[in-house]
N, C-alpha and C positions, 0 to 999 in steps of 0.2 A: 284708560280714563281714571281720574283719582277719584276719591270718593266725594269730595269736597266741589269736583266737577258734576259726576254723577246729581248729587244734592242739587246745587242749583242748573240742570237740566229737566230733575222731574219738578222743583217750584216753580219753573218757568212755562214748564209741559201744563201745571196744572192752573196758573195762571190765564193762560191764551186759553185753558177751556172752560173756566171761569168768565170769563170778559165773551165767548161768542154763546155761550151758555144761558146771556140773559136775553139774547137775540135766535132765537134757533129758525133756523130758517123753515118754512112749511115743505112737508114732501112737494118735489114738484119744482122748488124757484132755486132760484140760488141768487146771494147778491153780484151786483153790478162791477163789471171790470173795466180796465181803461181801455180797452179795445172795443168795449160793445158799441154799437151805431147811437145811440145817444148821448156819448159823452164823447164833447169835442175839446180837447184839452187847452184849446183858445178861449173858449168860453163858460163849459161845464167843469166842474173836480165830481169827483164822488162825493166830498161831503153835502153837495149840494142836493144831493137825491135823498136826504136823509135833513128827518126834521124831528126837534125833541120840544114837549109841550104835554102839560095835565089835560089830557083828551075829554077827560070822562070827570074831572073833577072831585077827584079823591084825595088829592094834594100832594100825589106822587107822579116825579115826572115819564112820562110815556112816548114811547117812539115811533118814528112815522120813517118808511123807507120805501123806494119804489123796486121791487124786485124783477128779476128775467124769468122767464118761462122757462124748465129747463129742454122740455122737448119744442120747444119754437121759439128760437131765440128774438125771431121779433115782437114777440109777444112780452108784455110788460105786466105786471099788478102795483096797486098801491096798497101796502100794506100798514097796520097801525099795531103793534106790541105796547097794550094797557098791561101796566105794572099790578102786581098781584102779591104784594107781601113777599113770604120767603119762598112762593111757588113758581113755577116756569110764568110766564108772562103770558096774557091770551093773548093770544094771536085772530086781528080778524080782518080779510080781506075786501076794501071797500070799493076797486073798480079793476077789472082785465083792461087792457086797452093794446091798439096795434104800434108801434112805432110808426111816427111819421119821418122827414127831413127833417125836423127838429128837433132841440134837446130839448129836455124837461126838469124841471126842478123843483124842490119841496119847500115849503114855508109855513111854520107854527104863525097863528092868526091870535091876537087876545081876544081875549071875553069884550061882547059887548057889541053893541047895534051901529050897522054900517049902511047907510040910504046911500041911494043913486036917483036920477031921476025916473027909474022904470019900478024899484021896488027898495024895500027893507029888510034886513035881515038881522036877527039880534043871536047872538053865541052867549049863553050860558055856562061856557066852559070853550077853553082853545080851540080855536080850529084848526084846519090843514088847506092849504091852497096847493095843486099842482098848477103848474105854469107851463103855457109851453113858450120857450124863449124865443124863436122865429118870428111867429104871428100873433102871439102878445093874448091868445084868450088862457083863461084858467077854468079849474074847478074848486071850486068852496067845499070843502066836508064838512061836518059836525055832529056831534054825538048832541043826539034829543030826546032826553028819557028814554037813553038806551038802547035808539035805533039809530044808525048813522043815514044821515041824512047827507044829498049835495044836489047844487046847480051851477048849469055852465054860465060863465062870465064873459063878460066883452073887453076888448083892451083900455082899460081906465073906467070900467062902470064904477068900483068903489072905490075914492082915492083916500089911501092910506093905508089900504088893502095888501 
């Protein structure tokens, strides 16, 4: 190999560890492959498990992924990497849940107050909706002075949602 090979082998080497370096995965998960029971490639992709949005209201934007268990692979977490300046990204894990027959998908929410006829709910900063695409309910996240908060949804309780 020439050296001019060499060279652009390690800025590539160090590039791909640059780009999964602001995502690092938690001991434990690993992200989602096209083979796993949730992604049906007629209707889910992988980017769709994966949502980007300022969670926390810092003005940098933050990332939201649903990760695999690594020792049970039906097992799933939703995970949220809030951006942190020049520092690794915290990482903070907002619900376990089991796979069902269904896929699941992730969606950044904007700031601001969403009524249905049963309740209100106002975001101060982006949320996160998982979905489950089958049977049509969701969960709402959101960071609330710090605590992530969520509750489960019905199919069409918020429209716009």
């Amino acid at each position: 190999m020439s050296r001019a090979h060499t060279f652009i082998a390690v800025i590539a080497s160090v590039a791909i560890t640059a780009t999964f370096a602001q995502e690092p995965t938690p001991s434990g998960w690993r992200y989602l492959v096209p083979t796993d029971s949730p992604i049906d490639a007629e209707r889910v992709t992988l980017p769709m498990v994966k949502a980007q949005a300022d969670f926390n209201g810092d003005g940098k934007a933050d990332i939201a992924r649903i990760l695999i268990k690594r020792a049970a692979p039906n097992s799933a977490g939703v995970f949220v990497f809030l951006a942190n300046a020049d520092q690794p990204p915290i990482t903070e894990m907002l619900e376990e849940y089991k796979f069902s027959d269904g896929e699941f998908m992730l969606s950044a929410v904007k700031k601001g107050c969403y009524s249905s006829s049963q309740r209100t709910v106002c975001l101060n900063n982006s949320g996160l909706v998982r979905s489950e695409i089958e049977y049509g309910w969701s969960t709402l996240y959101w960071l609330d002075s710090g605590e992530w908060k969520h509750i489960k949804l019905s199919r069409g309780e918020f429209n716009g949602l």
